[in-house]
N, C-alpha and C positions, 0 to 999 in steps of 0.2 A: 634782663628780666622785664617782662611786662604785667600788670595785674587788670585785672575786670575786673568790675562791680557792678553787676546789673541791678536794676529795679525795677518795678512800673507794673507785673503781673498780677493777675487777680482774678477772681469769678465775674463775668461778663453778659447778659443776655444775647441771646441771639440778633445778629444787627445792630449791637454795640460797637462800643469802641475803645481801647486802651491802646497808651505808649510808653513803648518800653524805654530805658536807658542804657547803655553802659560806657558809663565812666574809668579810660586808662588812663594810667598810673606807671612811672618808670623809665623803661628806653622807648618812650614810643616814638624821637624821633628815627626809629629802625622798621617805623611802621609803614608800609606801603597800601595795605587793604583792613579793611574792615567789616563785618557783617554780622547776620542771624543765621544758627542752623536751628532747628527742631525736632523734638522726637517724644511721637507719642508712644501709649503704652502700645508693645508688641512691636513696634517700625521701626524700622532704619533711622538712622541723625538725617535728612535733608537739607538740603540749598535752601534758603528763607531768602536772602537779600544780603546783596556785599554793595561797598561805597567805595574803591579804589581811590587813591591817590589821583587827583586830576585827570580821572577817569569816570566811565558811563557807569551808573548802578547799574546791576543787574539782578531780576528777581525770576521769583519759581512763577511760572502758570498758574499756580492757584492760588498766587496771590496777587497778582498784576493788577493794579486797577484800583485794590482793594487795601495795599500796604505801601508805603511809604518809607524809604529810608536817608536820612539827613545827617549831617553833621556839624559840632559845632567846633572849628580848630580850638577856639578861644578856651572853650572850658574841656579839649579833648575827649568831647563827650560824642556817642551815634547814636541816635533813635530809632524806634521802629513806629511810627502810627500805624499801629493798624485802625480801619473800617469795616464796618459790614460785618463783621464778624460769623464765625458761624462754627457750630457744632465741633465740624470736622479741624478744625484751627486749634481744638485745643490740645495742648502739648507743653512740653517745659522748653523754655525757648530758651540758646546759647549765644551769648555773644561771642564772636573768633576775631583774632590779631593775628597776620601775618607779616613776616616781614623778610630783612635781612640782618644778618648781626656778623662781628668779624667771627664767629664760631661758624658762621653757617647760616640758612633757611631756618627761621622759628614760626610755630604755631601756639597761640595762647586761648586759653578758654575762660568762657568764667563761670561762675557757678549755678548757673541755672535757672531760671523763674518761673514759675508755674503759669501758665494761662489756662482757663478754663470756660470755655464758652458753654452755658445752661441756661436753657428755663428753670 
């Protein structure tokens, strides 16, 4: 078992900035990837940003440039800085753990954070 605990979301101006957190908890050495997905009202969950294990991040398009993802092994914690922020960014963002376990392939979620980018 794995647990998230995100934090960091908030209401934001347009061309702000906030970073998120999420803090695992449990079997994470079963963890191989890390990331963000996102889903605003009416859309799909999206790819936001993953941190692979001794691997390349990889991010969405439209956030390239503009977000940021890190980690810190020490405190088993992933960030997300986002920048630039904008309108269309806002969404409840997910943090995801994947990995392997002797049961199998697992996928972990966490519970959600609001971001809200407004004038």
């Amino acid at each position: 078992q794995v647990q998230l605990v995100e934090s960091g979301g908030g209401l934001v101006q347009p061309g702000g900035s906030l970073r998120l957190s999420c803090a695992a908890s449990g079997s994470i050495g079963d963890i191989n990837a890390m990331g963000w997905y996102r889903q605003a009202p009416g859309k799909e969950r999206e790819l936001v940003a993953t941190i692979p294990n001794g691997g390349d991040t990889n991010y969405a398009d439209s956030v390239k440039g503009r977000f940021t993802i890190s980690r810190d092994n020490a405190k088993n914690t992933v960030y997300l800085q986002m920048n630039s922020l904008k309108p269309e960014d806002t969404a409840v963002y997910y943090c995801y753990a994947r990995g392997w376990a002797v049961t199998g392939p697992f996928l972990y979620w966490g519970q959600g954070t609001q971001v809200t980018v407004s004038s």
